[in-house]
N, C-alpha and C positions, 0 to 999 in steps of 0.2 A: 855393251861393256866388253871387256879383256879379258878375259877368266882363264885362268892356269886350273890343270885338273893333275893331279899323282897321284897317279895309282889308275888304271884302267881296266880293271879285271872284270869278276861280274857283278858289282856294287857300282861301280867308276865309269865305263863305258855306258851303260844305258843313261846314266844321267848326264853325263858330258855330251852325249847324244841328244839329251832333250834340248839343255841349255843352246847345243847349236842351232838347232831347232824353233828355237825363239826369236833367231836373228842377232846371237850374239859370237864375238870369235872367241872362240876357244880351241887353244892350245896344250898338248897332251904328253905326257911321259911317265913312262914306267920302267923300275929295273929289270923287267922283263922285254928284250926289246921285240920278242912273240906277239903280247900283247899291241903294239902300235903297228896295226894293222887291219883297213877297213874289208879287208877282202871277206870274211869270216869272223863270227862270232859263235865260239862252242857251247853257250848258254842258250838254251831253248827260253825267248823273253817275248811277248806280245808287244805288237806295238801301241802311241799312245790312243790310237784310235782303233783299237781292237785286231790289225797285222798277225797274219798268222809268227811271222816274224821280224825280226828291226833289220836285218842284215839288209835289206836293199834301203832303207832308211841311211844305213851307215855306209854303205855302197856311194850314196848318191851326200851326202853329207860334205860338209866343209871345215871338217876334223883336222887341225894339222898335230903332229906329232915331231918333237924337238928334243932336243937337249933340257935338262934339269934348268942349268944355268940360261939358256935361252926363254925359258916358261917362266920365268923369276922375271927377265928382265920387259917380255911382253906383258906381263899381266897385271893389270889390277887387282882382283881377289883369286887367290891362290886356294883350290878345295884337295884336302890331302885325304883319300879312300885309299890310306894302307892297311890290310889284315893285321888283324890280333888275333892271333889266331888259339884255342883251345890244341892240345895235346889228343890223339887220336883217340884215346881212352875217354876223354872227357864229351866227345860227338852226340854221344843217346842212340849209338847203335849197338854196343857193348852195355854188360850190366855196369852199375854204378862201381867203381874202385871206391875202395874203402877210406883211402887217403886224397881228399879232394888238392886241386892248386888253382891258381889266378891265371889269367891269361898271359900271353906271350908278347911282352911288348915291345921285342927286342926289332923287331923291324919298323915301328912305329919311330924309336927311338934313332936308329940308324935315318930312317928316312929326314925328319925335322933336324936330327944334326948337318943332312949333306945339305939341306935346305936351307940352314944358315948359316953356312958358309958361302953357298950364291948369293945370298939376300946381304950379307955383308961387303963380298966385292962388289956387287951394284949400287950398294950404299945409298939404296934407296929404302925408307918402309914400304913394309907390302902386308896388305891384311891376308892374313892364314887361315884357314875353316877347316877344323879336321873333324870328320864324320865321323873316324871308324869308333867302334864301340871300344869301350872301357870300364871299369868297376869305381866308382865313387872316391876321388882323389888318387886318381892316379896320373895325369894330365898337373896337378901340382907335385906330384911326387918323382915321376919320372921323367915328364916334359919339358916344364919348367928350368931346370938346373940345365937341359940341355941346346935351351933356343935362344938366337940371335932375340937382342934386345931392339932391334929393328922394325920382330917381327909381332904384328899387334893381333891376336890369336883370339878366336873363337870355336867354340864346340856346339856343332850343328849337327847331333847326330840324327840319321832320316830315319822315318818308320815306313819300309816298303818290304813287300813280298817278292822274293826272287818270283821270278815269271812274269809277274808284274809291277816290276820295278818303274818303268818311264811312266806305267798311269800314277801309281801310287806318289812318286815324284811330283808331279805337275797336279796332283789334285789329292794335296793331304790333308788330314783333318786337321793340324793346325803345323806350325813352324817350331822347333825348339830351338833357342839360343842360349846358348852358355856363354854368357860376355865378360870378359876381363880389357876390351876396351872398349866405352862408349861409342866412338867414332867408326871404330871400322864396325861396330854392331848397325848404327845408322847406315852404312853403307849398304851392309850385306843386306838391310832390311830393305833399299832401296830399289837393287838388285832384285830382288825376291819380289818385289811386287808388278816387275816385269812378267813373270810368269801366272803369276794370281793373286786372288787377295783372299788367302787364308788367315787365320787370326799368327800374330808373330808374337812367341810366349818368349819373352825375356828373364833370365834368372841367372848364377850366380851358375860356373862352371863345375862346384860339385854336386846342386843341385839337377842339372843337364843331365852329367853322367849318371843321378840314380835314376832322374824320369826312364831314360832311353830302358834301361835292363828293365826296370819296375814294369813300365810297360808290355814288355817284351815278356817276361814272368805270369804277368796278369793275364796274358793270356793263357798262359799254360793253366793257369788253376782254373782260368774256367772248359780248358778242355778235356783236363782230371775229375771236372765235377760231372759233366753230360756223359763222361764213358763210364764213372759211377754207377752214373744214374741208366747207363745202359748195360750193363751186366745184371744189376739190380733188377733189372725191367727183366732181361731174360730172365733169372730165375723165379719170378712171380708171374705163375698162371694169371693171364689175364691183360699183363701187364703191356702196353707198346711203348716205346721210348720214344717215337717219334712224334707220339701223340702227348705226351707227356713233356717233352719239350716246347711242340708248339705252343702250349700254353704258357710254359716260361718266359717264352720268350715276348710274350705280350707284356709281359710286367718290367717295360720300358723306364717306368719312374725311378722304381728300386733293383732292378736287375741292370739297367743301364744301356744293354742292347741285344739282340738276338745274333750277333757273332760269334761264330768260334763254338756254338750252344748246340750241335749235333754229335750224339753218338758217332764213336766209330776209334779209328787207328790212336795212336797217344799221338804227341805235339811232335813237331819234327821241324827241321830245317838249319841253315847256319849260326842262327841266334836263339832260339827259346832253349832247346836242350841244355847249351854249353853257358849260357846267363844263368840260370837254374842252378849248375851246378857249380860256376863260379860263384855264385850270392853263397851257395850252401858253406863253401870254400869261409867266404867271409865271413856270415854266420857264425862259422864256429872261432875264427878270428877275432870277431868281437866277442865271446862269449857270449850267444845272447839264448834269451830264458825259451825260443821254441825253434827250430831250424825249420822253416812253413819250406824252404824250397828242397830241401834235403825230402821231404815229407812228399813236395809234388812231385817230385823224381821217382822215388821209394814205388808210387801210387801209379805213375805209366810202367817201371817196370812190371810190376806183379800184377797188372791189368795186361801188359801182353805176354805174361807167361799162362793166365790163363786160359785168354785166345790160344796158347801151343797145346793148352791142356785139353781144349776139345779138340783141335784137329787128332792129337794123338789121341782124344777116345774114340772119333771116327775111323783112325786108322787100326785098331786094335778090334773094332767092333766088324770091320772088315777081313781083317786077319784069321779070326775065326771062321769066316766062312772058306778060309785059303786063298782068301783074296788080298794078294799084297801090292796094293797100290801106291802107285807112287808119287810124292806130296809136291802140291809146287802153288807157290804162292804168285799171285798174277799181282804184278808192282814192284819195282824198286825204288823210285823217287819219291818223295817227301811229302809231295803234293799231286795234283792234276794235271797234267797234260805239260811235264814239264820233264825234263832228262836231268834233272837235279837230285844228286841222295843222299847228301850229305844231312846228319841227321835224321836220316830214315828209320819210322818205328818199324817197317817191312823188314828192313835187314837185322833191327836188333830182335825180332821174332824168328828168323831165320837160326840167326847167331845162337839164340836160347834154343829151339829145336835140335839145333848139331850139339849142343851141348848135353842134349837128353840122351841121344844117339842116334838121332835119328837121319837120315839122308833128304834134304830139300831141295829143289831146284827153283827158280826163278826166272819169271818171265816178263820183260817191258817195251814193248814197242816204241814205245821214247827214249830210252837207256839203251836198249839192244839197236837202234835204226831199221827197225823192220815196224813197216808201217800196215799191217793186212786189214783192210776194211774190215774183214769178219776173218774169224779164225775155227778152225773145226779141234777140240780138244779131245784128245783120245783118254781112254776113261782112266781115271784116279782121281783124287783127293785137292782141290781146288781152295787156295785162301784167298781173296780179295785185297791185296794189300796195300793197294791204292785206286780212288775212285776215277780210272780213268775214265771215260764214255764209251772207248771201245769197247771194253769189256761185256756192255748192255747186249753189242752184237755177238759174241762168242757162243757156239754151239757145244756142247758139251756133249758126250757120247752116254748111252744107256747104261747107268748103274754107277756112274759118278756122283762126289757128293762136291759141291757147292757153298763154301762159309762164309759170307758176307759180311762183314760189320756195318756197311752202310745202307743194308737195305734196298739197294737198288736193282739186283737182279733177279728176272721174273724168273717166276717156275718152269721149268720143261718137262716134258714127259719124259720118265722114266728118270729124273735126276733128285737126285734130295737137294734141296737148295735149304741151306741153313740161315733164315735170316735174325740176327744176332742184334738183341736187342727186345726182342718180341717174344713174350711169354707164350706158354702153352694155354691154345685157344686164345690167344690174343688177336 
């Protein structure tokens, strides 16, 4: 098939990347004209068969890159991956503002207006697929009133992990369609089964937009619940959280799945923080009788102010012996082995410690582009703030302390490794 792609960033590229991948043409534009360019990709993403990177993937690819009006007039199904983007405030690297808002959908809106203005001088129909995320009627609130009647319009928002966007594309747990037209729904479904045969869930396009956030949510509460359950665990002698979990996560039937179900950092990345606080937004917009995402919010902050409140009894407990060390948390991306931070619980830890008054520094081999097999740490005060692998390797110098939340780095001589989660004598 023909597939037009708008918007190529780091949602649009990996996937426009798979698509061609499958043996189809696809044709690319963005108002960025940075972005239409195979040379370089600034997003650290694996490939679909496990690539440390996509860039020679997209190197060697059959990507072309056009005019707006020329992607209208090649393509068949037209996928629009423009940002809606949250207000910096609203990221989950800063504490909660007290006044929440909806997202930004003024590029969305610009984008589907220049879009049907092509789609009308060509004066052809063209089915439309827009991805990007939304809050529950806003796609008939703000969309709607602004799109060629040409244009026969579906809402296919994906569920992928940055870093692992082109697997998570090509092998997802099921399809979601927002359809407002029958026909081009058959298509895109047609389309889609070039790729695989996931289950294809048809539903009504406000129904679409609450799956995508609801989903996206659902995870967070069950990553609010396991780091509960792992602070919990730390202050009960006896208690392991990772042992306490495994067993959770056996209970399949009624827990659902062992996902997302490990102690450690709060929820992070470019969707779950800012859906969170957007739903909270609406929440209070509809009046409604408990605000659960305002509450999951509430519950990653004051779980990593707590993480600040040991490092700062570790550093106070050192202080005393005149020992002022100096704090640095190893992480600033969101996830694993990934130069991604936006929504990083590490920086909104970071951000609460200077807020104490304290001085932190930060360190990430994937962020920073310094890649050292092993690192030798000169001694202070060490937080864990994302699990990358390198970290297993780092040496720590005599009389350093070590805070892990995830449990994964072993003891050294002479170092206190604080593993967080794990009760006394546990």
């Amino acid at each position: 098939m023909n597939i037009g792609f708008v918007g190529i960033g780091k949602l649009g590229m990996p996937c426009a990347l798979a698509i061609d991948m499958a043996g189809h043409n696809v044709v690319c534009y963005d108002i960025n004209p940075g972005n239409m360019q195979k040379e370089r990709f600034e997003h650290r993403e694996i490939g679909p068969n496990g690539e440390a990177s996509i860039e020679p993937l997209l190197q060697k690819s059959n990507l072309q890159f056009d005019s707006l009006k020329n992607v209208v007039e090649k393509s068949e199904i037209i996928f629009v991956a423009v940002q809606t983007p949250h207000d910096s405030r609203y990221e989950g690297i800063t504490r909660i503002p007290k006044n929440k808002m909806d997202f930004n959908y003024d590029y969305l809106k610009d984008c589907i207006q220049n879009l049907s203005c092509c789609v009308d001088e060509n004066d052809e129909d063209k089915i439309v697929i827009i991805i990007s995320t939304v809050l529950p009627g806003s796609i008939r609130k703000y969309i709607f009133p602004v799109m060629s009647k040409k244009i026969k319009l579906c809402y296919n928002p994906f569920f992928i992990a940055m870093g692992t966007t082109m697997q998570d594309f090509l092998n997802p747990e099921f399809v979601l369609f927002g359809v407002h037209d029958d026909n081009a729904a058959e298509k895109a479904e047609k389309f889609y089964r070039t790729l695989h045969e996931k289950p294809f869930y048809k539903t009504s396009i406000e129904n679409a937009e609450a799956i995508k956030v609801f989903y996206n949510t659902f995870i967070s509460s069950k990553i609010s619940i396991a780091n509960t359950i792992m602070e919990m665990s730390h202050k009960l002698p006896g208690c392991n959280c990772d042992e306490i979990m495994r067993a959770l996560k056996m209970g399949t039937d009624r827990l659902i799945s062992p996902k997302y179900l490990d102690g450690g950092m709060g929820d992070g990345g470019g969707c779950h923080p800012r859906d969170n606080i957007a739903l909270s937004w609406l929440s209070e917009e509809l009046n409604m009788s408990f605000n659960w995402f305002e509450a999951t919010m509430i519950q990653r902050e004051n779980q990593t102010e707590w993480l600040a409140d040991l490092i700062i009894e570790k550093w106070n407990k050192k202080s005393l012996c005149n020992e002022c060390l100096p704090i640095t948390i190893l992480g600033k991306s969101f996830k694993p082995e990934t130069n991604l931070v936006i929504g990083s619980p590490s920086i909104l830890l970071k951000n609460i410690m200077e807020a104490k008054g304290y001085t932190v520094q930060m360190k990430d081999p994937y962020v920073d582009n310094k890649y050292p097999e092993k690192d030798i740490c000169p001694k202070g005060i060490y937080f864990i703030g994302t699990k990358h692998k390198c970290f297993k390797k780092y040496r720590f110098e005599p009389g350093s302390v070590v805070i892990d939340p995830f449990r994964y780095i072993k003891h050294q001589n002479g170092i206190d490794v604080i593993s967080i989660g794990i009760g006394e004598n546990g």
